[in-house]
Each structure stands twice: as structure tokens, then as C-alpha cells.
N, C-alpha and C positions, 0 to 999 in steps of 0.2 A: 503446542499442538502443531503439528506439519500437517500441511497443503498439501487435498487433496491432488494424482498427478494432472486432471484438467481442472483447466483453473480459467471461472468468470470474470472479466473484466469490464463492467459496469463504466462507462463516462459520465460520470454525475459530478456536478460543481459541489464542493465541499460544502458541509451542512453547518446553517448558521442558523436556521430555525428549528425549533423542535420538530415541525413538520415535517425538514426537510431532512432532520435526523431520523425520523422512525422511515421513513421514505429508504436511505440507505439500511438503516439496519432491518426492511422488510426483503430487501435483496439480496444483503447476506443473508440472511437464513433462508431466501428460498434457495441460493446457491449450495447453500450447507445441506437442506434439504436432496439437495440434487444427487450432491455428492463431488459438488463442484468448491473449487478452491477459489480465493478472491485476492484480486490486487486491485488498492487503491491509488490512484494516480494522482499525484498534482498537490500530495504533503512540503508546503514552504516552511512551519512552522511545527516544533515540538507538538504543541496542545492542539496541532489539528492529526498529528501520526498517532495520538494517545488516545482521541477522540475513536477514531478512524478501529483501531486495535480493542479500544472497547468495546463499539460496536458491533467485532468479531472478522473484521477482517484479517486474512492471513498474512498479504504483505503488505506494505505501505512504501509506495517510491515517490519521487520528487526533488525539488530543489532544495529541500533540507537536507535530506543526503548525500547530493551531487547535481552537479550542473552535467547535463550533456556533454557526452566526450564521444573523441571519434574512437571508431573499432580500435586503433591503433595502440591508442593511449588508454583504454579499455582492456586492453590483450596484457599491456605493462602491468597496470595494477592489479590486473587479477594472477598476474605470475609473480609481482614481487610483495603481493600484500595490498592492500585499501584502506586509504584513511578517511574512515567519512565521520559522520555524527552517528554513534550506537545509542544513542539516547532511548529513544525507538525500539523494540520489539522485542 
């Protein structure tokens, strides 16, 4: 499924209770609702990007994918290629 082109970005601390799971997945779908797209920020770990992806979110970024890089080194890998963890999405 591709994101729609605006896209909600919720700051919620990644869900470890069931509460605090239906909490994010009542956001995505008001977002989906909306007609808005979603990024989830702050994926360290596979089972929180799968988590995260079930719940219906459209993308999932963080330090499981990548560490922070500057523009620079960011400009490189996106014109020679990216090697991150595709595990995800």
C-alpha cells in the first residue's frame, strides 16, 4: 500500500502495552481516515518495525535502519545505493 502524499507523524513512545498499542493503532486509522499517510519514528528493533507495520503504519524509520547521517553522507548513499536492514516493510 503507498502513502498517502501528506503524511501524519504522531510522536508516541513505542507501544509495550496493549493500551498503549490500540492508542497508536486508533491514530493510524484516524490518519487513514483522514487520508493522511503515517511515519513511525524511533524503530530500534525488527519486532518493534513489524509491530509498528501491523498496526498499519506506512513507514517505519529509526536506528534499526540507520543512524543519523549528515546531508552529505546522505546525498552519497542515496546516489550510490543504501545498505540498511530491509527486514521491514
Amino acid at each position: 500500500m503507498s502513502a498517502p502524499a501528506r503524511t501524519a507523524q504522531p510522536r508516541i513512545l513505542m507501544a509495550r502495552t496493549t493500551s498503549s498499542a490500540r492508542l497508536v493503532q486508533t491514530i493510524v486509522h484516524l490518519a487513514n481516515d483522514l487520508g493522511l499517510g503515517t511515519v513511525a519514528e524511533g524503530a530500534q528493533k525488527v519486532e518493534q518495525g513489524e509491530v509498528l507495520r501491523s498496526l498499519g503504519c506506512h513507514l517505519v524509520q529509526g536506528y534499526y535502519f540507520s543512524k543519523p547521517v549528515p546531508v552529505a553522507d546522505l546525498e552519497r548513499l542515496l546516489k550510490n545505493g543504501i545498505e540498511v536492514n530491509a527486514s521491514v516493510g
